[in-house]
MOPAC internal coordinates of N, CA, C and O (Angstrom, degrees):
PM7 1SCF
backbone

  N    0.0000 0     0.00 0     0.00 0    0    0    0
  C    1.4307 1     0.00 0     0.00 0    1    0    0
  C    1.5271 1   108.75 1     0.00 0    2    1    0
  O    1.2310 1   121.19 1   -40.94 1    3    2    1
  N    1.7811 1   115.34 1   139.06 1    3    2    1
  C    1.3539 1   121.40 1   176.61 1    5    3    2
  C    1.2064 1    79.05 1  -125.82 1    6    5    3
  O    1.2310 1   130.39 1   -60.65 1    7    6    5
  N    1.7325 1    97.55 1   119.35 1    7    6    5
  C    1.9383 1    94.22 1   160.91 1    9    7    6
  C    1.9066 1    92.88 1  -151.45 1   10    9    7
  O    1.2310 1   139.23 1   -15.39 1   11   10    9
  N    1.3410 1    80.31 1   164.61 1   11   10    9
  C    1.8305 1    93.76 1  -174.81 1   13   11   10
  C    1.6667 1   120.25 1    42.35 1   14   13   11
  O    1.2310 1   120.88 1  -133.04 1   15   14   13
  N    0.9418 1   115.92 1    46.96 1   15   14   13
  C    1.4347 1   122.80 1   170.55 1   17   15   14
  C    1.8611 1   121.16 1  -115.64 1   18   17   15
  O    1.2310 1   129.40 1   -36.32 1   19   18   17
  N    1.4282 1    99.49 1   143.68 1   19   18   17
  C    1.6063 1   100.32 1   171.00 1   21   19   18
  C    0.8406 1   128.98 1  -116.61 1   22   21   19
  O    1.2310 1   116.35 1   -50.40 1   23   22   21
  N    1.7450 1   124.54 1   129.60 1   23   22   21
  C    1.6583 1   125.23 1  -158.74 1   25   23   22
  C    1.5174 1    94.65 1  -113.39 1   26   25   23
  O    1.2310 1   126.16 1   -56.94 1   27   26   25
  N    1.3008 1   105.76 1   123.06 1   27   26   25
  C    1.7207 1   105.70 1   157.56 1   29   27   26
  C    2.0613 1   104.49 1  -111.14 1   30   29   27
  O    1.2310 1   139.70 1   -59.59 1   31   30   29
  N    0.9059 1    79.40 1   120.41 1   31   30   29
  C    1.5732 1    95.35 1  -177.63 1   33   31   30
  C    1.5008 1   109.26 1   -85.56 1   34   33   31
  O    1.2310 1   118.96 1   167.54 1   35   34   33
  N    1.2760 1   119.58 1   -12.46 1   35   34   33
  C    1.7822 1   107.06 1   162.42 1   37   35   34
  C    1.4686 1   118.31 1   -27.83 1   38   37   35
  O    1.2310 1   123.68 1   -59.28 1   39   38   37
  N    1.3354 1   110.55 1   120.72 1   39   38   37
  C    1.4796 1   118.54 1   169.04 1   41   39   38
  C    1.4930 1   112.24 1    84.75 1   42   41   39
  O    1.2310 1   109.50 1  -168.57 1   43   42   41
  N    0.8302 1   137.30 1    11.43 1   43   42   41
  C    1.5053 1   153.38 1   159.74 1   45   43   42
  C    1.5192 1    99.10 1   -29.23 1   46   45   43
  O    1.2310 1   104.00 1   -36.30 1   47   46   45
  N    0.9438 1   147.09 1   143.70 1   47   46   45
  C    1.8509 1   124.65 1  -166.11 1   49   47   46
  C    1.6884 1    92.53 1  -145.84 1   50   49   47
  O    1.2310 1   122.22 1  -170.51 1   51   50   49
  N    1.3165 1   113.36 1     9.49 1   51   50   49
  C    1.5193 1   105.08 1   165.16 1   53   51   50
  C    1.6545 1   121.54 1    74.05 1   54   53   51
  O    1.2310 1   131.62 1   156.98 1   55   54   53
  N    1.3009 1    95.17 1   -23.02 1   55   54   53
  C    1.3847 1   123.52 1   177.01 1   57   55   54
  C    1.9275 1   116.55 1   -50.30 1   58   57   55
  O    1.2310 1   116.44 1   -53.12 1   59   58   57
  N    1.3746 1   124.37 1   126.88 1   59   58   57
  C    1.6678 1   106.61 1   172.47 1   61   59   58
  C    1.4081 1    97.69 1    43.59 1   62   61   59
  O    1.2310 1   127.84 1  -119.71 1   63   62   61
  N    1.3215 1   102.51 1    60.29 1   63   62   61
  C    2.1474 1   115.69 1   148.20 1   65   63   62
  C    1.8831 1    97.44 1    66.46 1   66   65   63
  O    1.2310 1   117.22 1   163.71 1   67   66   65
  N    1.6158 1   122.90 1   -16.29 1   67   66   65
  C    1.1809 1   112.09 1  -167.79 1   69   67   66
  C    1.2472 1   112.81 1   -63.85 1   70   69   67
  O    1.2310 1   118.20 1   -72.70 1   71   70   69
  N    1.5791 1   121.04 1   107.30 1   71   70   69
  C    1.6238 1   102.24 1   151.66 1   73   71   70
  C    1.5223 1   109.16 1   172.28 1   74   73   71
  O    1.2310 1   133.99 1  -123.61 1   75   74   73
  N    1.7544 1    90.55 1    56.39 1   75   74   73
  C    1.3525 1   115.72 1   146.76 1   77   75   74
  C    1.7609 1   115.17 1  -159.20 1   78   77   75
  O    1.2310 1   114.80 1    -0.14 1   79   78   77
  N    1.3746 1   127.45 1   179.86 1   79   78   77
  C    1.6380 1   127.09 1  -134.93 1   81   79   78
  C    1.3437 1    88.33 1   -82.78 1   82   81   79
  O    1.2310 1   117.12 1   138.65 1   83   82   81
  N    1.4076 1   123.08 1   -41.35 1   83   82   81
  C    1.7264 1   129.96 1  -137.14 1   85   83   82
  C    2.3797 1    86.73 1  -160.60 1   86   85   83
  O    1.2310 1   136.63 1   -48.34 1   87   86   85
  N    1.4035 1    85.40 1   131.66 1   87   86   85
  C    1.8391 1    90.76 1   176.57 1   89   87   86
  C    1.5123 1    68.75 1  -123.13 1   90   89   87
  O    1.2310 1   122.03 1   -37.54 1   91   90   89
  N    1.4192 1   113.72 1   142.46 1   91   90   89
  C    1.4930 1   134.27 1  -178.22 1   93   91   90
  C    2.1003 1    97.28 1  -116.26 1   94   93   91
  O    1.2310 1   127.08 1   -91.76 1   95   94   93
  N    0.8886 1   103.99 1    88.24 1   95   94   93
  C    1.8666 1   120.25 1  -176.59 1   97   95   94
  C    1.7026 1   103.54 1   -88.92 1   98   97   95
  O    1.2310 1   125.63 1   148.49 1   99   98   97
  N    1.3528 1   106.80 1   -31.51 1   99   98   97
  C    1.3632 1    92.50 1   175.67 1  101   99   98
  C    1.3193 1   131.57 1  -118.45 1  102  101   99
  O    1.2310 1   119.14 1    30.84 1  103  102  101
  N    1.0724 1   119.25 1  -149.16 1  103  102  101
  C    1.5019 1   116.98 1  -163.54 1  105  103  102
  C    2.0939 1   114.27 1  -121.02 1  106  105  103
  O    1.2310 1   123.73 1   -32.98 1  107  106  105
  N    1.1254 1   110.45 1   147.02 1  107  106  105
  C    1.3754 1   119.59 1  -137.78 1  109  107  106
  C    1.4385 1   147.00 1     9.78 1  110  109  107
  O    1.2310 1   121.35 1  -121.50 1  111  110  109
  N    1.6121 1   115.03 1    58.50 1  111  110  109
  C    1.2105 1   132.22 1  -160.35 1  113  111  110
  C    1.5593 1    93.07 1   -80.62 1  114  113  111
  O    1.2310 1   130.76 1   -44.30 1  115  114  113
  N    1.4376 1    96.84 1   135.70 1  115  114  113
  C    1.6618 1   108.78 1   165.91 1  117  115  114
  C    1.6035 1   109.95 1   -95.60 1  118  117  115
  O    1.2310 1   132.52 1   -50.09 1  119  118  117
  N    1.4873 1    93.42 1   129.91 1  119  118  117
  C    1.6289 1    84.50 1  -172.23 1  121  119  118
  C    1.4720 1    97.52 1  -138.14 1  122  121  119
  O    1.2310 1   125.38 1   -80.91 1  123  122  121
  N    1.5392 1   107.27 1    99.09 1  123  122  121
  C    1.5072 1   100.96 1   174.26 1  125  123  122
  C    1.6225 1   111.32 1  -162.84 1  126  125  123
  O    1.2310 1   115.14 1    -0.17 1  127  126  125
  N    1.3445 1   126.83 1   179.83 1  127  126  125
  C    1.6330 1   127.63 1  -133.91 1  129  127  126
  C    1.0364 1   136.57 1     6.40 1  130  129  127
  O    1.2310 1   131.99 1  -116.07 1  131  130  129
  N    1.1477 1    94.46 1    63.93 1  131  130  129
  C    2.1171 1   118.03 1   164.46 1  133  131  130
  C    1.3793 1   110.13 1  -103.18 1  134  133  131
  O    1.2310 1   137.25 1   -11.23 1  135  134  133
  N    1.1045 1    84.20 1   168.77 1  135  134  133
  C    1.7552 1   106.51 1  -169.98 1  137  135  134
  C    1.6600 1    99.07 1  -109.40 1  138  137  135
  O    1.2310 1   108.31 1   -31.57 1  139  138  137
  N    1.3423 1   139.46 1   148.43 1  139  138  137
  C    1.1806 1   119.36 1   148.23 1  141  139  138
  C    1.9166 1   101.36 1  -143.55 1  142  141  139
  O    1.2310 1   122.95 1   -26.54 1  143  142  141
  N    1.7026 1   111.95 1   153.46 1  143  142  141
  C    1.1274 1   108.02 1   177.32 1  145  143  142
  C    1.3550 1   122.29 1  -127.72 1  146  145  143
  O    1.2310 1   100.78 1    39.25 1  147  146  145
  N    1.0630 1   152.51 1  -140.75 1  147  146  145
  C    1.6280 1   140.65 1   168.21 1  149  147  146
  C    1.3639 1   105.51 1   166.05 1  150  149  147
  O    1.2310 1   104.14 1   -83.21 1  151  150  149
  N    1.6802 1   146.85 1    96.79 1  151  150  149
  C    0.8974 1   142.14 1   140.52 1  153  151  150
  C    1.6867 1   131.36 1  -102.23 1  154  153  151
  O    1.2310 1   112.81 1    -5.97 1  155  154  153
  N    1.0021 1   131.18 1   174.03 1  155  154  153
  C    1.6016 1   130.35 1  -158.83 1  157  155  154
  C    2.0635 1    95.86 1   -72.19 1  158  157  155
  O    1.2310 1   128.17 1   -44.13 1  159  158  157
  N    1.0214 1   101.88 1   135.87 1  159  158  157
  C    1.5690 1   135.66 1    47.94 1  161  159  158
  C    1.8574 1    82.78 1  -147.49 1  162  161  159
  O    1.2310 1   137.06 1   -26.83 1  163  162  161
  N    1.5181 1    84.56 1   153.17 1  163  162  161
  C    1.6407 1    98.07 1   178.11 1  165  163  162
  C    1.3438 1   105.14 1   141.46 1  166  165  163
  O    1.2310 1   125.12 1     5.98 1  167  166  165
  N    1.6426 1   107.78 1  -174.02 1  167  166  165
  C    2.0622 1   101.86 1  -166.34 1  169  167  166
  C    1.6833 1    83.43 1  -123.95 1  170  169  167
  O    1.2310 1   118.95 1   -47.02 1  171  170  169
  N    1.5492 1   119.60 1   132.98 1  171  170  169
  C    1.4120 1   118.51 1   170.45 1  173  171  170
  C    1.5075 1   113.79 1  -127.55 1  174  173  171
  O    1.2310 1   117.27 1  -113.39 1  175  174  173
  N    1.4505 1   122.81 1    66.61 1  175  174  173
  C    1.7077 1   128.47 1  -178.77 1  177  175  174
  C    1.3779 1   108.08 1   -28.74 1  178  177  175
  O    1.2310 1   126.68 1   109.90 1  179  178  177
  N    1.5643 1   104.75 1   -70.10 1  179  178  177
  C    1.6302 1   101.46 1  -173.49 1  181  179  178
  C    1.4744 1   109.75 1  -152.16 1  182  181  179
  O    1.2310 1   106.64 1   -34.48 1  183  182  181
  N    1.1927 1   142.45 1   145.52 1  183  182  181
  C    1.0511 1   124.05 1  -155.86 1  185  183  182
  C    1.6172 1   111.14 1   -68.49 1  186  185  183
  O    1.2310 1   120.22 1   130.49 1  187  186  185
  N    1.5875 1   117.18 1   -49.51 1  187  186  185
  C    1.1552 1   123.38 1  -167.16 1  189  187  186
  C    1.5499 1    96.15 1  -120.30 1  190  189  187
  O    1.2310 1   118.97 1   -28.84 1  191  190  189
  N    1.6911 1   119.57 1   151.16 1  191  190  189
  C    1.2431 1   113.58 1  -169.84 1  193  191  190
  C    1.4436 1   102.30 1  -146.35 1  194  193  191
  O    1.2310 1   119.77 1   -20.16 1  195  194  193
  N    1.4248 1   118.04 1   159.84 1  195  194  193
  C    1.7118 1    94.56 1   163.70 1  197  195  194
  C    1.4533 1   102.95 1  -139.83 1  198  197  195
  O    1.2310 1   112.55 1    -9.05 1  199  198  197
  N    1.0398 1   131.67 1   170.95 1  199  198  197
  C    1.6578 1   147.73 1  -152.02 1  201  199  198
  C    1.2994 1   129.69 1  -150.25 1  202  201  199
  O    1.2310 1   117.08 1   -59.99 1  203  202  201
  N    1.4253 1   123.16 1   120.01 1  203  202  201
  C    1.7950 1   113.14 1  -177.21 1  205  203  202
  C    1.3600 1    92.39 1  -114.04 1  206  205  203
  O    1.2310 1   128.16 1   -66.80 1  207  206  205
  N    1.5749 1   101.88 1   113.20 1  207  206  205
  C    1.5141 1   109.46 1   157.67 1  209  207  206
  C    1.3555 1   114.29 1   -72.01 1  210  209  207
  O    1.2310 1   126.46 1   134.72 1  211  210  209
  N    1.5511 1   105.18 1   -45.28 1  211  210  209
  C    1.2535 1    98.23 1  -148.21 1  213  211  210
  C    2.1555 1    90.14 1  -123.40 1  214  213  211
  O    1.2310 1   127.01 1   -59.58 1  215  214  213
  N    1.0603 1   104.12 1   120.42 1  215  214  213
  C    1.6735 1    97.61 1   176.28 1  217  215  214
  C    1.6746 1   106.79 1   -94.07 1  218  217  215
  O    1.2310 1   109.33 1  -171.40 1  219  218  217
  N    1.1319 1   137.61 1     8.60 1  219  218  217
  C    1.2615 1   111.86 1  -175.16 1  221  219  218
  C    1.6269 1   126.52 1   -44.80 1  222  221  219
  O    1.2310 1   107.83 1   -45.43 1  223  222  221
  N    0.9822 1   140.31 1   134.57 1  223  222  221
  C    1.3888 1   158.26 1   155.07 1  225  223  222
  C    1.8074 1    92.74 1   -12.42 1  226  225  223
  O    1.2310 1   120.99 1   150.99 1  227  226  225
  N    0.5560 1   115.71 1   -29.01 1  227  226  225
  C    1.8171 1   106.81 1  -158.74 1  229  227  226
  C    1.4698 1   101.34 1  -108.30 1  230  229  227
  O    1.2310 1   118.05 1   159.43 1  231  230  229
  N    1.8005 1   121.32 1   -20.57 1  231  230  229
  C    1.4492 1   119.91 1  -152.75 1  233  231  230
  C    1.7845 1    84.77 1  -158.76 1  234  233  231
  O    1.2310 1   120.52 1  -102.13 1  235  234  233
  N    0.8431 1   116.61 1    77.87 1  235  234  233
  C    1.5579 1   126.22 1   154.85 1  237  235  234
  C    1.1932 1   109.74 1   -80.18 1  238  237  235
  O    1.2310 1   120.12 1   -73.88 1  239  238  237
  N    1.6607 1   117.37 1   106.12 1  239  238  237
  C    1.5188 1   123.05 1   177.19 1  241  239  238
  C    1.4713 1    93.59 1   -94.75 1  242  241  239
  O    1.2310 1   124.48 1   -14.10 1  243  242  241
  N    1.7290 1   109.00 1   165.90 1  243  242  241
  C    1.0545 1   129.25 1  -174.34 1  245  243  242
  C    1.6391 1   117.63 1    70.08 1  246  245  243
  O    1.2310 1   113.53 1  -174.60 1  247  246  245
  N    1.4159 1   129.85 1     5.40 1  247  246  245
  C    1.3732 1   122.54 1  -171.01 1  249  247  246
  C    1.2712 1    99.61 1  -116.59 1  250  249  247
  O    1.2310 1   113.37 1    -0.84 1  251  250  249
  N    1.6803 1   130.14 1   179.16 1  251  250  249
  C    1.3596 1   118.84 1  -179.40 1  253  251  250
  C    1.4591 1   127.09 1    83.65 1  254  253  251
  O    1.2310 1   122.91 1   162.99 1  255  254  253
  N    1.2825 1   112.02 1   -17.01 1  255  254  253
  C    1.3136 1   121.09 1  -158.06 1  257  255  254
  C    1.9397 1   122.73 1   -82.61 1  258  257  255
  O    1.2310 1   107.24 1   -77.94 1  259  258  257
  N    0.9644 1   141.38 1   102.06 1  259  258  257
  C    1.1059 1   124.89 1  -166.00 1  261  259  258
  C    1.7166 1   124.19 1  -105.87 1  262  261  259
  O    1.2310 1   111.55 1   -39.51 1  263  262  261
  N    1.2066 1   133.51 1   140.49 1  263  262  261
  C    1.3444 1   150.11 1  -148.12 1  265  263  262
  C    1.7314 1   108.39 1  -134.29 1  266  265  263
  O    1.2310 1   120.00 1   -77.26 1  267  266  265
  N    1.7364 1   117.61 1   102.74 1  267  266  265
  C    1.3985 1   125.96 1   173.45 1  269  267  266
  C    0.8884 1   110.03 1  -158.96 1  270  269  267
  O    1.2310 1   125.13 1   -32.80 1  271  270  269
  N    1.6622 1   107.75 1   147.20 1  271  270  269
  C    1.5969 1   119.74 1   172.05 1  273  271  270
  C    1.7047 1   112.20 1    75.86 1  274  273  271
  O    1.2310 1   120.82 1  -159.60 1  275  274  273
  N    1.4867 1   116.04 1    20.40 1  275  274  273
  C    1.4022 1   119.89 1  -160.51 1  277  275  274
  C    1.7704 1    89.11 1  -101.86 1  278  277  275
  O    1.2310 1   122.36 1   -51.80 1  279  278  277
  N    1.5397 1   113.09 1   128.20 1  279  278  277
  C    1.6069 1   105.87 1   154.82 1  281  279  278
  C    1.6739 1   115.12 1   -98.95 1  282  281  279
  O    1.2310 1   135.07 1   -34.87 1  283  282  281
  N    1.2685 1    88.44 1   145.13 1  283  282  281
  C    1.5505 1    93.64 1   177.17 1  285  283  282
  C    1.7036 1   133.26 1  -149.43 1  286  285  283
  O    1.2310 1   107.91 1   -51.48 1  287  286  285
  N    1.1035 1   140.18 1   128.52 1  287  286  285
  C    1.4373 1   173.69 1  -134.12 1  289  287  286
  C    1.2319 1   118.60 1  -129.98 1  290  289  287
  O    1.2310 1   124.08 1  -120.69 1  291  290  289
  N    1.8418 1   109.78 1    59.31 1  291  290  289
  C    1.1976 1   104.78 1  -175.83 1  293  291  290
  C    1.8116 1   127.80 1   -74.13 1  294  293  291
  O    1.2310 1   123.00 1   179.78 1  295  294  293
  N    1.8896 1   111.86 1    -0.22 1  295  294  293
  C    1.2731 1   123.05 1   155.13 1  297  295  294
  C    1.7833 1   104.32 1    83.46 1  298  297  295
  O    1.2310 1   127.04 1  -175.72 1  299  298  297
  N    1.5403 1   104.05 1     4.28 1  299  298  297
  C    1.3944 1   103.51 1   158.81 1  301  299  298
  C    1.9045 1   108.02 1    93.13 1  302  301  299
  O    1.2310 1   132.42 1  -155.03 1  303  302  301
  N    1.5752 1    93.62 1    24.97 1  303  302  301
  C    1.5699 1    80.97 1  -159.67 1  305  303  302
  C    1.7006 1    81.81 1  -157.13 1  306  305  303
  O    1.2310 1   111.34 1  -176.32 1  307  306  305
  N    1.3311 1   133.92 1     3.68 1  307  306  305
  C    1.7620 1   113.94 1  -174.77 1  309  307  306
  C    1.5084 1    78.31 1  -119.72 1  310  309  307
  O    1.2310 1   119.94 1   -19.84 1  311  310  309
  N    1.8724 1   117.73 1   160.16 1  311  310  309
  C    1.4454 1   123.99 1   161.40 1  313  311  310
  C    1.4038 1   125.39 1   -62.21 1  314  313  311
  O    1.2310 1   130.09 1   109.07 1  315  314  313
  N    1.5533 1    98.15 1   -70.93 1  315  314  313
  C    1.5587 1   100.02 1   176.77 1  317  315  314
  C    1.3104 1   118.36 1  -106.46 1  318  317  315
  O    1.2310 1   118.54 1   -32.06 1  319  318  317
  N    1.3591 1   120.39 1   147.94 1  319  318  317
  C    2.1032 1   106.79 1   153.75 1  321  319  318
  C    1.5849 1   113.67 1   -51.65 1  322  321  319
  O    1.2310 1   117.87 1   119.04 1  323  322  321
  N    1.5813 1   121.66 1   -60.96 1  323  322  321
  C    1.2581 1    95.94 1   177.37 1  325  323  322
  C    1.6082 1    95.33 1  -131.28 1  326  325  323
  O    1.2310 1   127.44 1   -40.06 1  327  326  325
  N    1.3725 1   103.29 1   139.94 1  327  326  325
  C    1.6341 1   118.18 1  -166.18 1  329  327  326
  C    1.5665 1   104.65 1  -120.20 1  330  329  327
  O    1.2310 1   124.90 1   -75.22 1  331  330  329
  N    1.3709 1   108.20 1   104.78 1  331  330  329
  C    1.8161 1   138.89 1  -175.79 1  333  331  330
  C    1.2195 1   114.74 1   -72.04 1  334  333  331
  O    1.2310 1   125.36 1   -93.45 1  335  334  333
  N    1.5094 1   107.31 1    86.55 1  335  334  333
  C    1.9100 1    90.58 1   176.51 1  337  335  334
  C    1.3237 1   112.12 1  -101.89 1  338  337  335
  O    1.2310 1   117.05 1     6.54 1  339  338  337
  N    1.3849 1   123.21 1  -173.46 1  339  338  337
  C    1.3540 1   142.43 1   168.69 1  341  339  338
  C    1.9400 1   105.95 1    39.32 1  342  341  339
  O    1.2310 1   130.37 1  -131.02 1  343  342  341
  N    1.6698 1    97.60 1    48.98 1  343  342  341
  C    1.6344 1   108.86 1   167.90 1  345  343  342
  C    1.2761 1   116.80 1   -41.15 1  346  345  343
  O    1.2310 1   108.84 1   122.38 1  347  346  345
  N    1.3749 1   138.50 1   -57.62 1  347  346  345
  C    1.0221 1   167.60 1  -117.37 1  349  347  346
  C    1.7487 1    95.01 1   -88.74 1  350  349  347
  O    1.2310 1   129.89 1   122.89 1  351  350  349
  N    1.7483 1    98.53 1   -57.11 1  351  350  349
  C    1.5019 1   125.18 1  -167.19 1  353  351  350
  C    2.1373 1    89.31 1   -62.66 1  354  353  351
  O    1.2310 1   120.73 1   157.70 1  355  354  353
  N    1.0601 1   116.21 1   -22.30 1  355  354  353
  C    1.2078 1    99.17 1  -132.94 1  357  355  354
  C    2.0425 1    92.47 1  -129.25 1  358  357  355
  O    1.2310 1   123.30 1  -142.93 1  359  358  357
  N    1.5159 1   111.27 1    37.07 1  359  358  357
  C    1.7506 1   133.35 1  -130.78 1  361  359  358
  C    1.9769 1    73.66 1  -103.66 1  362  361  359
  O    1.2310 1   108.03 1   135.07 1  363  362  361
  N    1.0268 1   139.95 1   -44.93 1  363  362  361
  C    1.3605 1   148.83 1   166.47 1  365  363  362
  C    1.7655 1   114.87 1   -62.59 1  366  365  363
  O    1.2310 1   135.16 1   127.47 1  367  366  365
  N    0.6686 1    88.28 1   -52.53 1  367  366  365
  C    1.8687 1    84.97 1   177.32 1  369  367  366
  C    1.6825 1   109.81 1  -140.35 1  370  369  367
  O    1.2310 1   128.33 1  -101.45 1  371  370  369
  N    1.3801 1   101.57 1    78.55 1  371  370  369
  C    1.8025 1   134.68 1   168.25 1  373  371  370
  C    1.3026 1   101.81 1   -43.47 1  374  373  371
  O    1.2310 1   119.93 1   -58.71 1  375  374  373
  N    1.6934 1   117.74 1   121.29 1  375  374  373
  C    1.5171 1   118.27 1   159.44 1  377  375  374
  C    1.6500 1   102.78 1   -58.90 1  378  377  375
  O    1.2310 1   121.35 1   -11.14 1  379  378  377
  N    1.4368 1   115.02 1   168.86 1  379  378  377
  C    1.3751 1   120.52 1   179.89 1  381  379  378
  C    1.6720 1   112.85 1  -154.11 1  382  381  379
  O    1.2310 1   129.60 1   -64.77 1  383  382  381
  N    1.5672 1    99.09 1   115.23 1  383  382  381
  C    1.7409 1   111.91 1  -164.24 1  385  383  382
  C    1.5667 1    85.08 1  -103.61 1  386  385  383
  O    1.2310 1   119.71 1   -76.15 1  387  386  385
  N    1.1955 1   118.16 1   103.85 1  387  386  385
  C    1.7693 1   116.36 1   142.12 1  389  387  386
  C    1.1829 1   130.97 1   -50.50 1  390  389  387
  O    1.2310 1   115.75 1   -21.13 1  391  390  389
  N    1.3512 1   125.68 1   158.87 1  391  390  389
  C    1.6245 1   144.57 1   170.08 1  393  391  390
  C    1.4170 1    92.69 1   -58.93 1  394  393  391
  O    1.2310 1   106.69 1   131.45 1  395  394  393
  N    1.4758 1   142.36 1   -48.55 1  395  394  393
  C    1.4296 1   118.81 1  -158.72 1  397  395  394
  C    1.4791 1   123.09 1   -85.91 1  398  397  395
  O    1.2310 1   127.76 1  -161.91 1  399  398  397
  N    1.9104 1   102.67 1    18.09 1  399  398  397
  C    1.4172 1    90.10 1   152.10 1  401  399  398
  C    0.9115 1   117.62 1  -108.35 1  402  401  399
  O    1.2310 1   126.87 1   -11.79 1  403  402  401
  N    1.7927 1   104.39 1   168.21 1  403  402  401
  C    1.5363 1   115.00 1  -174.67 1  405  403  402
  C    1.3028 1   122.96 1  -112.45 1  406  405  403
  O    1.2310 1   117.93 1   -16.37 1  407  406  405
  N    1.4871 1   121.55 1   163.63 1  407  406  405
  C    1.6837 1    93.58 1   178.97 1  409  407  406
  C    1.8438 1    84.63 1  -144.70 1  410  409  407
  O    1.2310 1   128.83 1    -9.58 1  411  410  409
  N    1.2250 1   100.59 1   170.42 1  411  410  409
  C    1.5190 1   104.69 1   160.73 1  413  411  410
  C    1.8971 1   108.08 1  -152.14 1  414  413  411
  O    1.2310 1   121.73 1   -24.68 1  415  414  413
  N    0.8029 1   114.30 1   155.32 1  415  414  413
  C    1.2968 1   118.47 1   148.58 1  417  415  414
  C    2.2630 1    87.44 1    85.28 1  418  417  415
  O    1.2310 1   122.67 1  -152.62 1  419  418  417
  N    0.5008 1   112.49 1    27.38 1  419  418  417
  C    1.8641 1   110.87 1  -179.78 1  421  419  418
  C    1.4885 1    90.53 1  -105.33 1  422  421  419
  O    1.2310 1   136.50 1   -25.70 1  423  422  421
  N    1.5817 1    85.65 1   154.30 1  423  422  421
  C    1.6801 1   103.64 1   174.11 1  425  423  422
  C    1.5654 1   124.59 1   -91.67 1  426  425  423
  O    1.2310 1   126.76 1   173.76 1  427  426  425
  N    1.2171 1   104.61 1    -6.24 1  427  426  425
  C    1.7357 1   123.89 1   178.86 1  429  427  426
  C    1.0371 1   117.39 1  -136.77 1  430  429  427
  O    1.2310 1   119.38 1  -177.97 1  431  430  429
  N    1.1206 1   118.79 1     2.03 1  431  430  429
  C    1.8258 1   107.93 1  -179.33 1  433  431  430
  C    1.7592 1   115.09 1   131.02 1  434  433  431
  O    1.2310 1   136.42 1    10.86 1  435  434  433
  N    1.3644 1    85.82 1  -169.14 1  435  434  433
  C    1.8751 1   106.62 1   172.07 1  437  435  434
  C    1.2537 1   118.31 1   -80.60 1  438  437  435
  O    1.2310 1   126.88 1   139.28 1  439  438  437
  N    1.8193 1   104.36 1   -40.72 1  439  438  437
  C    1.4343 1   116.32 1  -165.89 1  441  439  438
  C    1.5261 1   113.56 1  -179.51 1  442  441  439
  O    1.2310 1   112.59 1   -38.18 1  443  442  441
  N    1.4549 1   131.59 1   141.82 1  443  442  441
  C    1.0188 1   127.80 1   176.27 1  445  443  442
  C    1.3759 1   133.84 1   -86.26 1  446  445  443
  O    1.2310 1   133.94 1  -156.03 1  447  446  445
  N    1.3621 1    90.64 1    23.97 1  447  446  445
  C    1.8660 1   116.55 1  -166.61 1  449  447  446
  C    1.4447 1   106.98 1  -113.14 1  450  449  447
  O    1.2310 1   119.91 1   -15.84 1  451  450  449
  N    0.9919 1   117.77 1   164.16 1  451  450  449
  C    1.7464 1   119.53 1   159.36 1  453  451  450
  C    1.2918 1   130.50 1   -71.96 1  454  453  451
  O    1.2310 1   115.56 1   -79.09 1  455  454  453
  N    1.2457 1   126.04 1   100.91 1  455  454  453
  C    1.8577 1   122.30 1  -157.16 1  457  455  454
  C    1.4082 1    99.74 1   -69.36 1  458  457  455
  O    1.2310 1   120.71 1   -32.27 1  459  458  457
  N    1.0257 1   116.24 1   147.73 1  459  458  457
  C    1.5864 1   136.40 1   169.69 1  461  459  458
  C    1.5414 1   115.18 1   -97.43 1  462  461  459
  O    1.2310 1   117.54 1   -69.57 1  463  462  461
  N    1.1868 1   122.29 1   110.43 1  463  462  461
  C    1.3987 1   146.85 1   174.38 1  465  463  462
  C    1.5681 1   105.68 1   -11.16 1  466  465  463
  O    1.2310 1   120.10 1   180.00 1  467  466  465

C-alpha cells in the first residue's frame, strides 16, 4: 500500500530509469491519496508508471495494481499521471485507474487505460 504521501518530483534527473514518483514492479499495490508535484528543473515521463520485470506464469509483476483518489501536477512537461504498460502481460489481473484521480498540467492525460467509474 502507497497511501497519503507527497511527491515533489523537482530534479528527477532521468538518470537510472528515474523519472517518475512511484515505478509500481509489483503485484497488487494499492496506491491511493497522494499528492504528487513536478516543477523544472528535472525529467518527469509520467507521474506513476508500472513495469514487468519479471513475467513468469506464476509471478506477473506489475499487474493487479490499483490507482484512486491520487492528485497530481504533472507541471506541463510528464505524459501521463499513471502510464500502463505491457496490458496484454497483465489480461488476468488488470491494473485499475479510477475517476477519482486527478491530474492537471500533463501532456496526454490521466492514463492510457480505460478509467473505471
Amino acid at each position: 500500500m502507497i497511501r497519503g504521501n507527497t511527491f515533489n518530483g523537482t530534479g528527477i534527473a532521468g538518470q537510472n530509469s528515474a523519472d517518475s514518483w512511484v515505478d509500481a514492479k509489483g503485484v497488487d499495490y494499492l496506491i491511493e491519496n497522494n499528492t504528487g508535484t513536478f516543477s523544472a528543473p528535472g525529467t518527469l515521463a509520467n507521474g506513476y508508471e508500472t513495469h514487468n520485470p519479471s513475467t513468469t506464469p506464476s509471478f506477473l509483476n506489475g499487474c493487479g495494481n490499483v490507482w484512486r483518489n491520487n492528485r497530481s501536477d504533472l507541471g506541463g512537461v510528464g505524459a501521463y499521471t499513471i502510464k500502463i504498460t505491457s496490458t496484454s502481460k497483465c489480461s488476468a489481473n488488470p491494473n485499475v485507474v479510477y475517476s477519482s484521480n486527478t491530474v492537471t498540467n500533463a501532456t496526454s492525460g490521466l492514463t492510457n487505460v480505460p478509467v473505471t467509474p
